[in-house]
C-alpha positions as CSV (number, residue, x, y, z in Angstrom):
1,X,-5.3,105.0,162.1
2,X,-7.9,102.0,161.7
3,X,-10.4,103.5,159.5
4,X,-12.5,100.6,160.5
5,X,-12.8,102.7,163.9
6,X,-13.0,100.2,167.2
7,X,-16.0,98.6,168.6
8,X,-18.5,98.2,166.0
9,X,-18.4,102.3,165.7
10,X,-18.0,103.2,161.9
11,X,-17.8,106.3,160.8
12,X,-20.7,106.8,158.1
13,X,-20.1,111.0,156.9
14,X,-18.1,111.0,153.9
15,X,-14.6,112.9,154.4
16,X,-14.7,116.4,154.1
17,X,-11.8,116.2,151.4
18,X,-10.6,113.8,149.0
19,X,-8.0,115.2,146.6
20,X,-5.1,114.5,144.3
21,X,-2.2,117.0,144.2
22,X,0.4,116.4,140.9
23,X,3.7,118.3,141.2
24,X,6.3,119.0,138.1
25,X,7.8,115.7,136.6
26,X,11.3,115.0,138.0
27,X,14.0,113.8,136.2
28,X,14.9,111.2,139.0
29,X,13.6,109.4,141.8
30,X,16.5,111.7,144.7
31,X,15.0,114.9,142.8
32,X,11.4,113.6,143.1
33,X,11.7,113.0,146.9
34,X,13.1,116.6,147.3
35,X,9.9,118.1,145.7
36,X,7.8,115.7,147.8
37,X,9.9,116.5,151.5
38,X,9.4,120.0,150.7
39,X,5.3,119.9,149.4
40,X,4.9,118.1,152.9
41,X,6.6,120.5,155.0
42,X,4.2,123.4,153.2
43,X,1.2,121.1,154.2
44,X,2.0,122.4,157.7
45,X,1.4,125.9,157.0
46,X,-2.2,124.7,155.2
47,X,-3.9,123.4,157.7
48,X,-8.1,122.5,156.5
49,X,-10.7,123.4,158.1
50,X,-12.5,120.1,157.7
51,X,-11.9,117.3,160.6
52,X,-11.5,114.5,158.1
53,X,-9.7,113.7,154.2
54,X,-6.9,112.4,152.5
55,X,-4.5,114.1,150.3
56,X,-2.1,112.1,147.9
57,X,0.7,114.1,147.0
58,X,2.6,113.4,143.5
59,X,5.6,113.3,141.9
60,X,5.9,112.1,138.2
61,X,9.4,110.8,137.3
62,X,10.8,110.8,133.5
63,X,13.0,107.6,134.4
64,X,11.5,104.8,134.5
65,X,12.3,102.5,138.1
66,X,10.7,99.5,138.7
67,X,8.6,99.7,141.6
68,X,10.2,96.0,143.5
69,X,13.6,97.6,142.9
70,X,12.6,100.7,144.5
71,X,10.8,98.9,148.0
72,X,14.0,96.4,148.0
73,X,16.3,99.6,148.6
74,X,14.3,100.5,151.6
75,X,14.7,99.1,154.8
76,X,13.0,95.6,156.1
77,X,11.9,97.1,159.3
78,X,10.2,99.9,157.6
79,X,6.5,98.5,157.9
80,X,3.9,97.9,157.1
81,X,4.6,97.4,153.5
82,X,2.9,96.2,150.3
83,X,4.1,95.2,146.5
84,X,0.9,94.7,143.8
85,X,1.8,93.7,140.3
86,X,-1.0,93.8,138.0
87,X,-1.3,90.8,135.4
88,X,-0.6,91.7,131.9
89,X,-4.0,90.7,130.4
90,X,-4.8,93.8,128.8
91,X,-8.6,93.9,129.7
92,X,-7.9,97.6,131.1
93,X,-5.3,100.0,131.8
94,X,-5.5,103.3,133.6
95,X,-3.9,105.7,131.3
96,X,-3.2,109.7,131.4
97,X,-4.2,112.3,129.2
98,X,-2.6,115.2,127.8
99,X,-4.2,117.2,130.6
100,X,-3.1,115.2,132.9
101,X,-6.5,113.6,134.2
102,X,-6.5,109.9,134.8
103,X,-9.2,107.2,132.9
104,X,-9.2,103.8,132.3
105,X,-8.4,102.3,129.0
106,X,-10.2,99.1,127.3
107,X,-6.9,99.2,125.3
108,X,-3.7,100.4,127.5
109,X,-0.9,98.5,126.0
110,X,0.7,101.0,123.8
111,X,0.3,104.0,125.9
112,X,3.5,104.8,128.5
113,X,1.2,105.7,131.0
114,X,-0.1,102.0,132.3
115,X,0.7,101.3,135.7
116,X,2.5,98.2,136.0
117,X,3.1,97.6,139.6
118,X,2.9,100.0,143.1
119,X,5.2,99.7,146.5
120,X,4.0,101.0,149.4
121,X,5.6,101.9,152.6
122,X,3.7,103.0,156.2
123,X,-0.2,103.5,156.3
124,X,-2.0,106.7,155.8
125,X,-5.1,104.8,157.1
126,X,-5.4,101.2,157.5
127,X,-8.5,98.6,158.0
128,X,-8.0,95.4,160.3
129,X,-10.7,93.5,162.3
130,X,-10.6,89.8,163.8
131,X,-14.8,89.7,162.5
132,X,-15.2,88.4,158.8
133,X,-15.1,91.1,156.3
134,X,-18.7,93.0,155.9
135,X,-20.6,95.4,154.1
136,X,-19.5,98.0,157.0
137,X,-15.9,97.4,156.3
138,X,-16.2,97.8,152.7
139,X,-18.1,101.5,153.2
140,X,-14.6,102.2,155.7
141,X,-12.4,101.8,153.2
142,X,-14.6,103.3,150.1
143,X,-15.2,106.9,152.4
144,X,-11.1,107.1,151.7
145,X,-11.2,106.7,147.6
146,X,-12.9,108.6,144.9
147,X,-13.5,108.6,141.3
148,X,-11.3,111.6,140.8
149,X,-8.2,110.3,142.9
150,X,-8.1,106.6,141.0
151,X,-4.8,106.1,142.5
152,X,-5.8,106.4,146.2
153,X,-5.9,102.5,146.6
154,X,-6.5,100.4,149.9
155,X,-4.1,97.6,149.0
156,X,-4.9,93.9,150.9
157,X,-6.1,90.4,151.5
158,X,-8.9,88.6,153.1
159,X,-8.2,85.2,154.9
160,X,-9.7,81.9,153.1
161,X,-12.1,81.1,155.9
162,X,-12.6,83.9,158.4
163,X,-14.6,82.0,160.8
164,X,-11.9,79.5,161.6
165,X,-9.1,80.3,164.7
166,X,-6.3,82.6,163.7
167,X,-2.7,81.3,164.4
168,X,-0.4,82.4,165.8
169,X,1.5,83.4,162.3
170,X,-1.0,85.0,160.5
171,X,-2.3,87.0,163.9
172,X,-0.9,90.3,162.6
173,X,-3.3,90.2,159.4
174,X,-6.3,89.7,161.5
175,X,-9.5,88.5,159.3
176,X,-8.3,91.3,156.4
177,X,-6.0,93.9,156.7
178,X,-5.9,96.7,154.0
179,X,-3.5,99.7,153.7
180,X,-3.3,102.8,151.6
181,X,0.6,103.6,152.1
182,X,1.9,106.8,153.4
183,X,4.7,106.9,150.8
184,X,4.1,104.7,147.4
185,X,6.3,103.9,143.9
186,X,4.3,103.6,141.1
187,X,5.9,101.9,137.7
188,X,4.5,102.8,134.6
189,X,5.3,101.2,131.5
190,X,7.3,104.3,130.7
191,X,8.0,106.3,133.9
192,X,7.6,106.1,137.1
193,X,6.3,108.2,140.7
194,X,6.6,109.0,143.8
195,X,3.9,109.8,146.4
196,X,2.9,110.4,149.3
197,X,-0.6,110.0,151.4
198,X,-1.9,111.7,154.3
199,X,-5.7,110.8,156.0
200,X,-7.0,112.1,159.0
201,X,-10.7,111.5,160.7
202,X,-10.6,113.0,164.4
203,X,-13.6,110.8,164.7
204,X,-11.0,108.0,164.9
205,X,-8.6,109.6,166.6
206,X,-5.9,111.3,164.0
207,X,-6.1,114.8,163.1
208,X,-4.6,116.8,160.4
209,X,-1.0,117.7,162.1
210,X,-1.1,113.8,163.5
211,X,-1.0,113.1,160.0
212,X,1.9,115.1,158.9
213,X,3.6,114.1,161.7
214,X,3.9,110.2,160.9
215,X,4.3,110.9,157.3
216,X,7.2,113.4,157.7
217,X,8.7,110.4,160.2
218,X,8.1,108.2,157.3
219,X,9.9,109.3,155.3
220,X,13.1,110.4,157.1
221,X,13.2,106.6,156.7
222,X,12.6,106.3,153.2
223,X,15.9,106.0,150.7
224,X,16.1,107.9,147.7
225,X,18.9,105.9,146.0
226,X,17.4,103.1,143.7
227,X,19.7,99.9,143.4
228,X,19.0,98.5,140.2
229,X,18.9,94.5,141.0
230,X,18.3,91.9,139.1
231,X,16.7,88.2,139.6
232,X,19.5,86.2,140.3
233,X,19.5,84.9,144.2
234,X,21.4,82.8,146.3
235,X,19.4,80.0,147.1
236,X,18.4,79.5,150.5
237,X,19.8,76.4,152.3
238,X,16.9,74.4,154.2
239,X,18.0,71.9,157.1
240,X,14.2,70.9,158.0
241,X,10.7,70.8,156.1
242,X,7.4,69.4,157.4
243,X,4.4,68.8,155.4
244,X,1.3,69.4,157.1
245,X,-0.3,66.6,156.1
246,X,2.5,64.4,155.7
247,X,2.1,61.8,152.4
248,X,0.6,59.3,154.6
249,X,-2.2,61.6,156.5
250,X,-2.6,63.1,152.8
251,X,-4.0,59.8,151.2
252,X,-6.5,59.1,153.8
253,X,-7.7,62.8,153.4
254,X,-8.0,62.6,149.8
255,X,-9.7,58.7,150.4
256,X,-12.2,60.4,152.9
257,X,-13.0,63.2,150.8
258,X,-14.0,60.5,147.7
259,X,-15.7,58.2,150.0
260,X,-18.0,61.4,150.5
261,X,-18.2,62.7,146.8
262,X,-19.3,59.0,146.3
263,X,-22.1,58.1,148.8
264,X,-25.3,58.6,148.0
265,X,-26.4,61.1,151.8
266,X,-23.6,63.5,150.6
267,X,-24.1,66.2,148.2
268,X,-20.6,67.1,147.9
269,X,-18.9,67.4,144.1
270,X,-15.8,68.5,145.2
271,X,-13.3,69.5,147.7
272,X,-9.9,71.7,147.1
273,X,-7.5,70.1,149.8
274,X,-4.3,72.0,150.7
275,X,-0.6,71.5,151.9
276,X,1.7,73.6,154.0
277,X,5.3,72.8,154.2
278,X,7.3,74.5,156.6
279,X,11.1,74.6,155.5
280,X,13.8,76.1,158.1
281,X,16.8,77.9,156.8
282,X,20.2,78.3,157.9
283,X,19.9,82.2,157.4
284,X,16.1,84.0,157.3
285,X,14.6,85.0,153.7
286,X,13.9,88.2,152.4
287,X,10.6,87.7,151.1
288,X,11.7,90.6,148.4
289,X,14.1,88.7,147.2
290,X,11.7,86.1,147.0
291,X,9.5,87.9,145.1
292,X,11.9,89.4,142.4
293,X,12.7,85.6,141.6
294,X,8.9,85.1,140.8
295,X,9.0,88.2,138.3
296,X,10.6,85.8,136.0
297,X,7.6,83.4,135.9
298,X,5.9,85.3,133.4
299,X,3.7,88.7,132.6
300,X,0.6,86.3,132.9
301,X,0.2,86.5,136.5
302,X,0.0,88.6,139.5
303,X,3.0,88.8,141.8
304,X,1.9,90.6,145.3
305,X,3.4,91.4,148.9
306,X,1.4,92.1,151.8
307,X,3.4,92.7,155.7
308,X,1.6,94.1,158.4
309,X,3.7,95.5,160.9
310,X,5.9,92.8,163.5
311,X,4.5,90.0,161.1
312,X,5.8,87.7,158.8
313,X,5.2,88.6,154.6
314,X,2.7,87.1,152.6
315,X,4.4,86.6,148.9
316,X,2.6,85.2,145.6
317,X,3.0,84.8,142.1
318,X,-1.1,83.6,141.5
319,X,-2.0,83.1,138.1
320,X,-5.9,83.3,138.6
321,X,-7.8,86.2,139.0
322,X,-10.8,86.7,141.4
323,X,-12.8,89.7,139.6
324,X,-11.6,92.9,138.2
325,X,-14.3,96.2,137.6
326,X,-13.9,99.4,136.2
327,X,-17.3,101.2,136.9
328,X,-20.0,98.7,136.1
329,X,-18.3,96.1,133.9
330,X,-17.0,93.0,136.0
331,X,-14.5,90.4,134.5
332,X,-13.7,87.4,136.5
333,X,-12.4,83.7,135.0
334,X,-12.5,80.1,136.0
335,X,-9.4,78.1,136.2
336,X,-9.0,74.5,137.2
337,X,-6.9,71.3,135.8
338,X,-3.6,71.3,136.1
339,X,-0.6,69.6,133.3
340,X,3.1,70.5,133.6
341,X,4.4,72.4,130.3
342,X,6.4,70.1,127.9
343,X,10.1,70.2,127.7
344,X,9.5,70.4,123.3
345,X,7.0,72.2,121.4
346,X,5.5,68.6,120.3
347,X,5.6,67.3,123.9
348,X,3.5,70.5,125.2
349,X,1.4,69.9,122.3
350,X,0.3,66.6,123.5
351,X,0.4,66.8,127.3
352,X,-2.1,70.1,126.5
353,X,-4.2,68.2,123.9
354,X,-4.6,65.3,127.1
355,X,-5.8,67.8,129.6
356,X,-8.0,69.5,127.3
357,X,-9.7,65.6,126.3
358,X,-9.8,64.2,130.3
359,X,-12.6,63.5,131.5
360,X,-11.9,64.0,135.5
361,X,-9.8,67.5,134.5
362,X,-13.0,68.7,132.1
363,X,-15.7,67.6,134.8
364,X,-13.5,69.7,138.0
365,X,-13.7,72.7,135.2
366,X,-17.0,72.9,134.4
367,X,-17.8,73.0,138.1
368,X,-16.2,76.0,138.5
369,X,-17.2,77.4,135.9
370,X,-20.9,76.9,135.8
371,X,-20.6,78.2,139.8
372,X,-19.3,81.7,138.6
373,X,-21.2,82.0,136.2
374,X,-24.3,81.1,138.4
375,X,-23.3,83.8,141.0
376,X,-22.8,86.6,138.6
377,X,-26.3,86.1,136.8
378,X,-27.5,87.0,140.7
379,X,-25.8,89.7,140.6
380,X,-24.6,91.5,136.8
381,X,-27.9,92.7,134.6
382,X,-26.1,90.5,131.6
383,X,-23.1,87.8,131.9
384,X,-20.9,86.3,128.9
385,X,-18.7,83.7,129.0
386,X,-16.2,83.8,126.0
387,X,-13.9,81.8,125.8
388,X,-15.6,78.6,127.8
389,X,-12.8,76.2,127.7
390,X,-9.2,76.6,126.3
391,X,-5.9,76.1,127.6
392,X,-3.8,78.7,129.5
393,X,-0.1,78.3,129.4
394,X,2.2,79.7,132.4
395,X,6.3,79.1,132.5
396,X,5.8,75.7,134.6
397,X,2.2,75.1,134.6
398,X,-1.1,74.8,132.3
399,X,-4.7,75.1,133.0
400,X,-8.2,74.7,131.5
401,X,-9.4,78.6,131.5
402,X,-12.6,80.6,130.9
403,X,-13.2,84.0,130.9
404,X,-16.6,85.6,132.4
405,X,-17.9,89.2,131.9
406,X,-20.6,90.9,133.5
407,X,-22.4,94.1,133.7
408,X,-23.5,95.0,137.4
409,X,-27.0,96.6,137.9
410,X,-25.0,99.4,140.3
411,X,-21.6,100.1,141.5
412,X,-22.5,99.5,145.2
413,X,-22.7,95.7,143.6
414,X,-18.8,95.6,144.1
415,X,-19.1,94.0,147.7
416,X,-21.9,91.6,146.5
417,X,-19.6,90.4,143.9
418,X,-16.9,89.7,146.2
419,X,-18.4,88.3,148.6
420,X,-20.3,86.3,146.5
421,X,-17.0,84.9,143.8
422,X,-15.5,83.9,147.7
423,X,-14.5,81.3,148.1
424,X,-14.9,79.9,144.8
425,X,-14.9,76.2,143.9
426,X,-11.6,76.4,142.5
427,X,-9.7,76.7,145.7
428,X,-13.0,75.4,148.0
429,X,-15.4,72.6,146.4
430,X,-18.9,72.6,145.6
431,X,-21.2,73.1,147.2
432,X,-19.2,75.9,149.1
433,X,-20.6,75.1,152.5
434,X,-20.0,71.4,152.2
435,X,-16.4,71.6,150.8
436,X,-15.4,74.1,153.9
437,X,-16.5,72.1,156.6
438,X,-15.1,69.4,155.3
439,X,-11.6,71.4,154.8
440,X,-12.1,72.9,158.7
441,X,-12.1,69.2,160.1
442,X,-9.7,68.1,157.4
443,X,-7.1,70.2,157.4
444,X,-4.5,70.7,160.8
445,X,-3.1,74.0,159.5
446,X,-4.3,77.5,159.0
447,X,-4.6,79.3,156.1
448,X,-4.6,82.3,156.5
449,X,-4.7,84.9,153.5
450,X,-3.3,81.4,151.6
451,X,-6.5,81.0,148.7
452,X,-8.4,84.5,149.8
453,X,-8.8,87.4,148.0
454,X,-5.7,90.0,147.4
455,X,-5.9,93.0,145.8
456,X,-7.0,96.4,145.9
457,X,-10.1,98.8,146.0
458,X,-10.0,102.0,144.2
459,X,-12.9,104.8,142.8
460,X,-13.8,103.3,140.4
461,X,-12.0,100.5,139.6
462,X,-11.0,97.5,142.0
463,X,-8.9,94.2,141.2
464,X,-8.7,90.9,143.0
465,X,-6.8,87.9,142.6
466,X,-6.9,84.7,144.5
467,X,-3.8,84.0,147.0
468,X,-2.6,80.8,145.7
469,X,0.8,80.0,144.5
470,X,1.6,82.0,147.8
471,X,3.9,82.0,150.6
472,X,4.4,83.4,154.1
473,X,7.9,84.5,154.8
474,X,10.4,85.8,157.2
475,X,10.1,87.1,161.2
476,X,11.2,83.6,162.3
477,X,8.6,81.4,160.3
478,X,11.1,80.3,157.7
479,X,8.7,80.0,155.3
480,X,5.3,78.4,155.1
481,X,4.3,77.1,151.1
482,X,1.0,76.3,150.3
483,X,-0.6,74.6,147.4
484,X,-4.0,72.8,146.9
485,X,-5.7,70.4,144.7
486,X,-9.5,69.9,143.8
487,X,-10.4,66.2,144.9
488,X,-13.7,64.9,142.7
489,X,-14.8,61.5,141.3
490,X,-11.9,59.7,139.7
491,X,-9.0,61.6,141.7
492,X,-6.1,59.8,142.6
493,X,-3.8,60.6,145.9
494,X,-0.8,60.0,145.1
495,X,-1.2,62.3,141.4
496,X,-2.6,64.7,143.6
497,X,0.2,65.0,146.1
498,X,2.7,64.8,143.0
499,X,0.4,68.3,141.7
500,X,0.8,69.9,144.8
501,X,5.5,69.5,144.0
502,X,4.6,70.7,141.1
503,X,3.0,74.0,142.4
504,X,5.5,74.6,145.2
505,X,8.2,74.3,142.7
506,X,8.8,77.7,142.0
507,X,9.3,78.0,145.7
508,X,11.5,74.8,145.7
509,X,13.4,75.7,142.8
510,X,14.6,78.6,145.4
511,X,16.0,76.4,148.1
512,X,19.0,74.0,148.2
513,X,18.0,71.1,150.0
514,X,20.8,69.1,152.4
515,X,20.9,65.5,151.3
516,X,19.0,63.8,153.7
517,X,16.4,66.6,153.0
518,X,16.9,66.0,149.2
519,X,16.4,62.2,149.7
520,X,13.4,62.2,151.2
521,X,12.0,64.4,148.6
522,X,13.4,62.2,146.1
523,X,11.3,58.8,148.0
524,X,8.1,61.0,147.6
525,X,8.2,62.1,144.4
526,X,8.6,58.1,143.7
């Protein structure tokens, strides 16, 4: 079921239910399917009397599973299916009382009930469209969630630029594509659940026993049985990569992109160009695996899967978040400047204490900086920005960071503040309209979801990070990497091509290169 319904026609009632329904804790995730197989089969006998809702069905498990574990056990043609990995940056956590009633938490780290991460297999309701993602579309997906159900979550991306041509990879995400799954995992940080999701609007065509019907054919599908893995791969053996741009086709980009910063009829400031590098492998990746190797790059970022059915997966370990909000208060950060992590202590020290002093690193900052901050003052009653520059450290990478806070004048704000943060100049340019055009003519591939927002809506909370440090894997791609870099005064190519290694790298690091292949990487990175 699209929930977006089909030629322009969007349903505008609210659903006639929207409820939550917690079973007895299980001790284990076979026991907690049981209790959930036989709470559906009752749903039959229960039929509402209302044409439209969604029920969630839950099943609280005293182990605790992780969630990537449990969606690696299930089967790669079960789809669509979704992974979201929350960053550990402790601004909220949703949290569970003794009576069992859900709230957020300005403080969640030393409670067992913070959600860590959530699986999802099957749609309950989905939301896809070729148009550019609108207010309409936002008001689908928010009839399906509530303030009372916080876990009912449409899970998704948004493509960089939804007014360019889709190709022909990233056709089956359309210009967004959000899911709230039929059957979900959730890991806590000291349990875990099962669930399940029915929705139903016979204004679009799905009614109650449809429902049922395609979750009970779900989850014949699903496994019970957990295998506990862990990250170690084998690494995937490439026999052909293409860079799209090549080295050559890159340096006269970045030299026409300066030539405009520079001239005195542009107003440009900057410009975030991108690579894609297709590498072929002798045997197809699984993205999952994929993305289990990325755990291991550190709490500090968001890891996330996104595969809409008879479509490649979309795979990222982003370190930047687009905007968070829990009722009114909005958080969002800017991040730009980019320095390797030092091999000692003393060595990270300095190359840290060089990006913090550059000039060219300090001046691409403030940009995007002053930007956020200028579009949430159009729409927050108050903004802060505390901290306004210091360093943030990941595994392989470090980063000039702010963080922004903001207080939105109504909750209804939430698609003004998205669309607004989007695209920002961090993975754009300034000013936004410029830098795109620019990018559309520049650039030969398509980005898809690559740089867009990913993330999910809920009741009252929803959380977005940027794609970047992303991926799209598997159903005879190979896999396509992407990385950018923000071109302004003072940029120089061929640092900026050896930036855009250095982001791919925990892609790289996955692959085992043939040595003709391995030379030619070699001759670049000279």
């Amino acid at each position: 079921m699209n929930g977006c319904g089909g030629g322009g026609n969007y349903p505008r009632s609210p659903l006639g239910i929207i409820e939550t329904r917690t079973l007895p804790t299980a001790p284990t995730p076979l026991l907690a399917a049981d209790r959930l197989n036989s709470a559906i089969f009752h749903l039959k006998s229960d039929s509402p009397a209302e044409d439209s809702g969604i029920i969630r069905i839950e099943v609280p498990i005293q182990e605790k599973v992780e969630a990537l574990d449990w969606l690696r056990s299930q089967s790669d043609t079960l789809l669509p299916r979704c992974y979201f990995s929350g960053r550990d940056s402790g601004d909220t956590a949703l949290i569970q009382n003794r009576n069992g009633d859900w709230r957020a938490s300005s403080n969640g780290h030393d409670s067992q009930q913070k959600l860590l991460s959530v699986a999802g297999l099957g749609s309950a309701v989905s939301f896809r469209h070729l148009h550019p993602f609108s207010s309409d579309d936002w008001h689908s997906i928010k009839r399906f969630l509530s303030k009372k159900c916080p876990l009912i979550r449409a899970y998704g991306a948004m493509r960089f630029d939804a007014r360019s041509d889709i190709a022909p990879e990233w056709k089956g995400f359309g210009s967004f594509y959000f899911m709230v799954p039929q059957v979900e995992f959730d890991e806590f940080k000291g349990n875990s659940m099962l669930a399940a999701t029915i929705a139903w609007d016979k204004r679009l065509s799905r009614t109650y026993e449809q429902a049922i019907a395609s979750l009970e054919a779900t989850m014949l599908q699903v496994s019970s049985v957990v295998r506990r893995l862990n990250g170690n791969i084998s690494r995937a053996k490439v026999f052909h990569q293409t860079h799209f741009p090549n080295k050559l086709s890159w340096d006269e980009s970045v030299k026409r992109a300066l030539d405009l910063i520079s001239s005195k009829n542009s107003t440009l400031v900057k410009v975030v160009l991108a690579r894609s590098s297709r590498v072929l492998t002798i045997v197809e990746i699984d993205p999952l695996e994929w993305l289990t190797s990325l755990q291991v790059e550190g709490d500090n970022a968001y890891q996330f899967c996104l595969q809409p059915p008879e479509s490649p997966a979309f795979i990222g370990n982003t370190p930047e978040r687009l905007f968070y909000r829990n009722r009114l208060n909005v958080y969002s950060e800017a991040l730009a400047g980019t320095r390797a992590r030092g091999g000692t202590e003393s060595l990270d020290l300095q190359i840290g204490n060089d990006l913090l002093s550059s000039a060219k690193d300090h001046h691409e900052f403030a940009v995007v900086r002053e930007s956020i901050r200028r579009k949430f003052e159009t729409v927050c009653s108050s903004t802060v920005v505390e901290p306004s520059k210091v360093l943030r450290k990941l595994p392989r990478v470090q980063h000039l960071y702010a963080k922004l806070t903001g207080t939105l004048r109504k909750e209804d704000d939430e698609f003004k503040i998205l669309s607004s943060l989007h695209p920002t100049p961090a993975v754009c340019g300034l000013p936004t309209e410029e830098a795109r055009i620019l990018i559309s003519e520049t650039e030969k591939f398509d980005r898809g979801m690559y740089a867009g927002p990913v993330g999910w809506f809920g009741g009252a909370e929803s959380e977005f990070a940027v794609g970047i440090r992303s991926a799209l894997v598997g159903k005879g791609v190979g896999a396509l990497l992407y990385a950018g870099t923000g071109i302004v005064e003072g940029s120089n190519s061929s640092l900026e091509w050896q930036e855009l290694e250095l982001k791919t790298s925990q892609f790289t690091k996955l692959m085992e290169f043939e040595a003709p292949l391995l030379a030619t990487r070699e001759r670049i990175e000279l």
